[in-house]
FIMAR-952180 format. One record per atom (N, C-alpha, C, O): atom name; residue number from 1; y, z, x. Coordinates in steps of 0.02 Angstrom, whole numbers, plus 50000, padded with zeros to 5 digits. Last residue first. Layout:
N
("CA" NUM (Y Z X));
...
//
This chain:
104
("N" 104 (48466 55471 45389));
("CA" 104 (48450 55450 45451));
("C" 104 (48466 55385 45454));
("O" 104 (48457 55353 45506));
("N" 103 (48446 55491 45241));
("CA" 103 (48534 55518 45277));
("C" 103 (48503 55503 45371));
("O" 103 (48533 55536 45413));
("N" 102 (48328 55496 45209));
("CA" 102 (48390 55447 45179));
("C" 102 (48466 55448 45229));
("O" 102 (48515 55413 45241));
("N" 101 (48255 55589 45279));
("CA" 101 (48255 55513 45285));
("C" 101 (48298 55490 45266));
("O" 101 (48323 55451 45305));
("N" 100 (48316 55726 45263));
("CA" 100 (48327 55694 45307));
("C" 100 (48315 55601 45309));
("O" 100 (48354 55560 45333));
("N" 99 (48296 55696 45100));
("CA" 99 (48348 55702 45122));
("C" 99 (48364 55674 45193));
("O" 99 (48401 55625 45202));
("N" 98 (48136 55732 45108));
("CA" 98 (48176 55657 45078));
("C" 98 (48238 55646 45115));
("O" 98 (48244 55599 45154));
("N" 97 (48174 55875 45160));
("CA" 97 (48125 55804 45203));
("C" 97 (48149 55709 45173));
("O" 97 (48166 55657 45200));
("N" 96 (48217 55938 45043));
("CA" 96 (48258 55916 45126));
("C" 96 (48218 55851 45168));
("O" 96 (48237 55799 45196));
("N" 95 (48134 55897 44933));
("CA" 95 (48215 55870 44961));
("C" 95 (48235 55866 45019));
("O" 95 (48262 55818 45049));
("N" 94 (48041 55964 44998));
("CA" 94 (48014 55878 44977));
("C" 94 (48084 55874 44995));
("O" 94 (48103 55856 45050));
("N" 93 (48076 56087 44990));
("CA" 93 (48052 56067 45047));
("C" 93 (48047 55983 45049));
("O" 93 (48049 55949 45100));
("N" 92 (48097 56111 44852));
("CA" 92 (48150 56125 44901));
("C" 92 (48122 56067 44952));
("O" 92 (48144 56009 44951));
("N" 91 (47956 56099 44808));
("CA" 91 (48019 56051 44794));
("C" 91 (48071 56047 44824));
("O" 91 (48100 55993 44830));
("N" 90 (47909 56235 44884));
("CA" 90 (47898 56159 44879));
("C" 90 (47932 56106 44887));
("O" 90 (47943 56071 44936));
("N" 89 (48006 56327 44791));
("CA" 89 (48006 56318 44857));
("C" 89 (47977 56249 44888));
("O" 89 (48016 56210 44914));
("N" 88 (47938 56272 44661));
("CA" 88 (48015 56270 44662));
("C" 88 (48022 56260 44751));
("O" 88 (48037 56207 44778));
("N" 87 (47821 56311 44690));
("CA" 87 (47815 56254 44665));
("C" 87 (47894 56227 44686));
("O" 87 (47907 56176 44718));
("N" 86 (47829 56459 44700));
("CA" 86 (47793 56427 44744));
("C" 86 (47822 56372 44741));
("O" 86 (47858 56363 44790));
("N" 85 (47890 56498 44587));
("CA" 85 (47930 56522 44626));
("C" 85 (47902 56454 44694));
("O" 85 (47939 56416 44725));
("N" 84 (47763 56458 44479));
("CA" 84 (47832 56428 44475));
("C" 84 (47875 56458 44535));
("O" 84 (47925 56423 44528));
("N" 83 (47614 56448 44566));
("CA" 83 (47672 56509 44536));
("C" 83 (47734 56446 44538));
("O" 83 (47747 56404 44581));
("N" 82 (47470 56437 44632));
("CA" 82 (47518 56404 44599));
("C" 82 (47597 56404 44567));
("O" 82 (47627 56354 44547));
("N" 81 (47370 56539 44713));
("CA" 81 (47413 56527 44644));
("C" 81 (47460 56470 44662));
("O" 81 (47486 56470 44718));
("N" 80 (47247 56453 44766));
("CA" 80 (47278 56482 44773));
("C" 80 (47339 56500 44734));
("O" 80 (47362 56445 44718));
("N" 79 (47093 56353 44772));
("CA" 79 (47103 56422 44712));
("C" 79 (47180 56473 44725));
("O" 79 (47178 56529 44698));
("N" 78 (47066 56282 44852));
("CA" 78 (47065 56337 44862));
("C" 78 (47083 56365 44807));
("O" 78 (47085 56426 44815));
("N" 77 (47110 56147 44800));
("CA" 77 (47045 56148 44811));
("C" 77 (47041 56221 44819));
("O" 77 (46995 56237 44782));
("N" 76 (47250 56173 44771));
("CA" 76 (47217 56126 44732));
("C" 76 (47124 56139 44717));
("O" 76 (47089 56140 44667));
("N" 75 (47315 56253 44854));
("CA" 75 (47327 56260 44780));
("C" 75 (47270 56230 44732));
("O" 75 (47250 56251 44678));
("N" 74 (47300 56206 44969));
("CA" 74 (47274 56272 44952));
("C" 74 (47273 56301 44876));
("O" 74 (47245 56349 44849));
("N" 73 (47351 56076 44959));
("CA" 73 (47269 56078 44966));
("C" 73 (47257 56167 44933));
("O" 73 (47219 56184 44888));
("N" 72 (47468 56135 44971));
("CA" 72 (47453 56105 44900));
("C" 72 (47384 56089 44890));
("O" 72 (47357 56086 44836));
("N" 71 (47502 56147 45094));
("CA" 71 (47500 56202 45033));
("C" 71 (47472 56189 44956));
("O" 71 (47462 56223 44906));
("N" 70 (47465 56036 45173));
("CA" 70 (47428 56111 45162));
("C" 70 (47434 56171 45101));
("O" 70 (47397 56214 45076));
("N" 69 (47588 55973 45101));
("CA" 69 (47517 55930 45108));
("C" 69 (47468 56001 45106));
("O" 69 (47439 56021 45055));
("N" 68 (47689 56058 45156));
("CA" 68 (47677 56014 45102));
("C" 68 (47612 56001 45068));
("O" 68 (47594 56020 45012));
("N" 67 (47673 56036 45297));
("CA" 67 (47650 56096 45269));
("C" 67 (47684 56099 45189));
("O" 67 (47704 56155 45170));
("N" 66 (47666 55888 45326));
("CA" 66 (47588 55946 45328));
("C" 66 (47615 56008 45295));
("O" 66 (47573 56037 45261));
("N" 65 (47792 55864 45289));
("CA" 65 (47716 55843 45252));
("C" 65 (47681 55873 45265));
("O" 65 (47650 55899 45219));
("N" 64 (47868 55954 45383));
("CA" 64 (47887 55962 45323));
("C" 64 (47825 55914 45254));
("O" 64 (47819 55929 45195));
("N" 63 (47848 55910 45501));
("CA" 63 (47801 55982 45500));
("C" 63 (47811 55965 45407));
("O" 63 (47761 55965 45371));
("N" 62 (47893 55788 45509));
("CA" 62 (47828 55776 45504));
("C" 62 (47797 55870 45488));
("O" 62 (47740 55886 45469));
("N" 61 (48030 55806 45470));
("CA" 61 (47983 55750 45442));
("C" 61 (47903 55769 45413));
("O" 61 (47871 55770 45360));
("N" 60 (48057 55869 45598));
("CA" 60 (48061 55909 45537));
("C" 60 (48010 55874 45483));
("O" 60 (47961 55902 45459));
("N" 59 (48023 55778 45699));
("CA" 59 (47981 55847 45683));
("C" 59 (47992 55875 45614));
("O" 59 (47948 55899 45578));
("N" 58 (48112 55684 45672));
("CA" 58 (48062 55670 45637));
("C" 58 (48009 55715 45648));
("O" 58 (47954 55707 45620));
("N" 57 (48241 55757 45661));
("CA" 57 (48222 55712 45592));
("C" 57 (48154 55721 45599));
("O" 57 (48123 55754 45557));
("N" 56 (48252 55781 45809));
("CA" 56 (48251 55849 45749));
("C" 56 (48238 55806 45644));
("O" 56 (48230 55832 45588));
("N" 55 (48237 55663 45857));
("CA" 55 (48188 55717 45873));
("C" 55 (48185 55761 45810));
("O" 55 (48138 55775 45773));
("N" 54 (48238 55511 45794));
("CA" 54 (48269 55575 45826));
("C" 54 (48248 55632 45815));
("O" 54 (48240 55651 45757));
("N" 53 (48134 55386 45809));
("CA" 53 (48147 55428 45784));
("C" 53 (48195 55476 45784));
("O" 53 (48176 55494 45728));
("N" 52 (48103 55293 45907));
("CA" 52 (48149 55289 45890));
("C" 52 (48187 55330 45828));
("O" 52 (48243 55319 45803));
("N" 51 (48001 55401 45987));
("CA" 51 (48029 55340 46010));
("C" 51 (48092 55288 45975));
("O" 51 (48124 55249 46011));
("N" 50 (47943 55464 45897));
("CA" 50 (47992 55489 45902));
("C" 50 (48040 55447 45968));
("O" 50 (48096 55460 45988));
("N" 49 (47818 55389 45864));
("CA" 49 (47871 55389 45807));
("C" 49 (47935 55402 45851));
("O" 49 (47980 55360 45848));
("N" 48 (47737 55433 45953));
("CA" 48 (47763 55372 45953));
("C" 48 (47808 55350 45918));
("O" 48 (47840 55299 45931));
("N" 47 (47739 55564 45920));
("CA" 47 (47748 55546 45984));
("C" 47 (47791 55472 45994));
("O" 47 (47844 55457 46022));
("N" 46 (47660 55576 45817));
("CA" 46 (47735 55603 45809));
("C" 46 (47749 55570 45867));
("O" 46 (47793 55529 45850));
("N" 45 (47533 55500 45839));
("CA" 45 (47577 55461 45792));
("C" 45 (47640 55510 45818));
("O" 45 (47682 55474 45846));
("N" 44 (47491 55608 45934));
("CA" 44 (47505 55557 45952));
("C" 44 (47550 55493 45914));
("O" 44 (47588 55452 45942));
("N" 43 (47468 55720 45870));
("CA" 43 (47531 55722 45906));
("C" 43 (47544 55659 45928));
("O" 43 (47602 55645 45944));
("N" 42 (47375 55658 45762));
("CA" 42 (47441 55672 45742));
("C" 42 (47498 55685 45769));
("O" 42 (47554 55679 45744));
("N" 41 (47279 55635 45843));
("CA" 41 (47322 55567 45826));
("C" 41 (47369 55599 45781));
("O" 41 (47410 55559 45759));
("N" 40 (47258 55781 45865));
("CA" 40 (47281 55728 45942));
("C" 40 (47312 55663 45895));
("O" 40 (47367 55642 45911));
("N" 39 (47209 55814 45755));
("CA" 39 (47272 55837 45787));
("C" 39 (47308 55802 45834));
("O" 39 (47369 55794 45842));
("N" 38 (47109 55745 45720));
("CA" 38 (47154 55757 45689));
("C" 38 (47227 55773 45727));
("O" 38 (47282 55746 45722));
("N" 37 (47022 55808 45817));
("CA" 37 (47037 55714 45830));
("C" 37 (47089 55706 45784));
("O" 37 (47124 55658 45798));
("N" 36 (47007 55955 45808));
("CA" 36 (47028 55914 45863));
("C" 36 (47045 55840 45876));
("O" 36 (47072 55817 45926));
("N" 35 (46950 55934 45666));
("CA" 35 (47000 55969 45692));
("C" 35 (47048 55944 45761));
("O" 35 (47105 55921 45762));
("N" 34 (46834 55861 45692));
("CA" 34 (46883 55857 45624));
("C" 34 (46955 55890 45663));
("O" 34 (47003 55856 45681));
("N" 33 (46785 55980 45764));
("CA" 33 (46783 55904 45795));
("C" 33 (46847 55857 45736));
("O" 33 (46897 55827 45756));
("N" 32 (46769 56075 45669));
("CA" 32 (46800 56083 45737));
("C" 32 (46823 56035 45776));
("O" 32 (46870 56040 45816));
("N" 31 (46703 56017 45555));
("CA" 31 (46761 56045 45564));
("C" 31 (46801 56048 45627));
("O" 31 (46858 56026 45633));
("N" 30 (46543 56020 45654));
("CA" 30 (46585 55963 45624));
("C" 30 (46677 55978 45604));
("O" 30 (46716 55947 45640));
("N" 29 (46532 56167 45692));
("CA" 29 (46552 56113 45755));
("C" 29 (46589 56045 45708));
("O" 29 (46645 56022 45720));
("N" 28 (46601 56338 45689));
("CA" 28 (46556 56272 45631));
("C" 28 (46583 56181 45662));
("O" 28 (46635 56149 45652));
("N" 27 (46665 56408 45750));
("CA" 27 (46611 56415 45735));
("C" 27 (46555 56349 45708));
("O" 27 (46496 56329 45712));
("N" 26 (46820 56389 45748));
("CA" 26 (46772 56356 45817));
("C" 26 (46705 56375 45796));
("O" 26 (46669 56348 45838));
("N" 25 (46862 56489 45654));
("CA" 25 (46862 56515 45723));
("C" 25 (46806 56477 45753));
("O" 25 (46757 56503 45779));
("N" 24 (46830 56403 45542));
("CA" 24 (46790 56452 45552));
("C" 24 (46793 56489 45628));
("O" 24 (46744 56511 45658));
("N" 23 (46836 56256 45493));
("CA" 23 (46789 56263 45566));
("C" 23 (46778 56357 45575));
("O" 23 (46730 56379 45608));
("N" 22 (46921 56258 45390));
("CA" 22 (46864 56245 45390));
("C" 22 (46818 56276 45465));
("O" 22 (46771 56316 45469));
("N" 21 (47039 56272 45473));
("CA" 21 (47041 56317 45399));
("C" 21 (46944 56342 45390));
("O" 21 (46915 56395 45386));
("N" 20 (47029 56173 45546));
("CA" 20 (47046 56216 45566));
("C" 20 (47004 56280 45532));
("O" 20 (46960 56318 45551));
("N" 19 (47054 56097 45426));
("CA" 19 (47010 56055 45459));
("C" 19 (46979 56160 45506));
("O" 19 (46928 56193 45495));
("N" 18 (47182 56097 45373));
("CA" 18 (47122 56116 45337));
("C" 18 (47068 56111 45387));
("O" 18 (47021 56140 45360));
("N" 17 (47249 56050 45483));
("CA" 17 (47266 56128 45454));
("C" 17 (47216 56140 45441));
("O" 17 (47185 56183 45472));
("N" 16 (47206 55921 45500));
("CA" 16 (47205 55963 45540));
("C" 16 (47215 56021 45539));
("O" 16 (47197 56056 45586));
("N" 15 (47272 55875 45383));
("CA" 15 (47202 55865 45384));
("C" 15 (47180 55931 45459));
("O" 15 (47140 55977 45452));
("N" 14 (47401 55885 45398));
("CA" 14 (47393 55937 45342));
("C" 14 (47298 55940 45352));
("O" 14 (47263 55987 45334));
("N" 13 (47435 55814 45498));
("CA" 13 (47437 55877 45518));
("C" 13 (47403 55903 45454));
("O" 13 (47370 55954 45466));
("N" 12 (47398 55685 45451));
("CA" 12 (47356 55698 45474));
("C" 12 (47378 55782 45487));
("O" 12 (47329 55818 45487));
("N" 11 (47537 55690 45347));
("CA" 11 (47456 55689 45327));
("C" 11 (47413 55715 45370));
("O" 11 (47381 55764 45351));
("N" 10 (47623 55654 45486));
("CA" 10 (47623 55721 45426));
("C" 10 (47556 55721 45387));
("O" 10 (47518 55765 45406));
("N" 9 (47565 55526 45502));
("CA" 9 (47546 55576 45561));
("C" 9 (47553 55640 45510));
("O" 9 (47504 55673 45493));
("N" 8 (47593 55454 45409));
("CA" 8 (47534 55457 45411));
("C" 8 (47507 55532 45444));
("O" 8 (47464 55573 45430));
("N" 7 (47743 55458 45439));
("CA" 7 (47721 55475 45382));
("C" 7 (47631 55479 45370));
("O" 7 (47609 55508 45321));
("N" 6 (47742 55410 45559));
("CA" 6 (47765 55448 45560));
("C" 6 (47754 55512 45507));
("O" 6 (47754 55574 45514));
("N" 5 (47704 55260 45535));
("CA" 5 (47678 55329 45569));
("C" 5 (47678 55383 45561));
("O" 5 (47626 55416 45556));
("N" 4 (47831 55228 45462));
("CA" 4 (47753 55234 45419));
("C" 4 (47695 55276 45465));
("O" 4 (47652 55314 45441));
("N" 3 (47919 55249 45546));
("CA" 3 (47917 55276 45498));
("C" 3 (47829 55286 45442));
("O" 3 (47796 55326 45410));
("N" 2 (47910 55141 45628));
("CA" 2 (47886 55203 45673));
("C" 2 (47897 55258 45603));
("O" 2 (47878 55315 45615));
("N" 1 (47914 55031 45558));
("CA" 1 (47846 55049 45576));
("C" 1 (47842 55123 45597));
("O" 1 (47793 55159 45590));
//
């Protein structure tokens, strides 16, 4: 269980990036609110995860989906390049994160 959290919570950081992204330096109140309830059940899923988690697995875990997850929003919906160098680094990043799970 504390894995499927754990794995939700990485999602929610990437919602909370964008969310952020969106709000506009706190300007634009829906985003902002997006922003803030995002974040709290994301420290709160890491939180509970890391109850049987080990610390450096499941921060890594969890920064390693959101910023996964964010980069690929920026790719997708933002218009940001895409570049085979990008994509490769990425993939890096999926491995180690896979990696840590398997080897935990």
């Amino acid at each position: 269980m504390a894995w499927v959290v754990l794995i939700v919570s990485g999602f929610l950081e990437t919602a909370w990036a964008v969310a952020l992204n969106a709000a506009r330096g706190f300007t634009r109140p829906l985003p902002s609110v997006l922003f803030v309830v995002a974040l709290a059940a994301s420290m709160a899923g890491l939180s509970y995860a890391m109850r049987t988690i080990p610390i450096g697995t499941g921060y890594a875990v969890w920064v390693g989906i959101g910023a996964i997850g964010t980069a690929v929003y920026g790719m997708v919906a933002l218009g940001e390049p895409a570049t085979a160098a990008r994509l490769v680094c990425l993939g890096l990043v999926v491995g180690g994160v896979a990696g840590l799970k398997f080897l935990h």
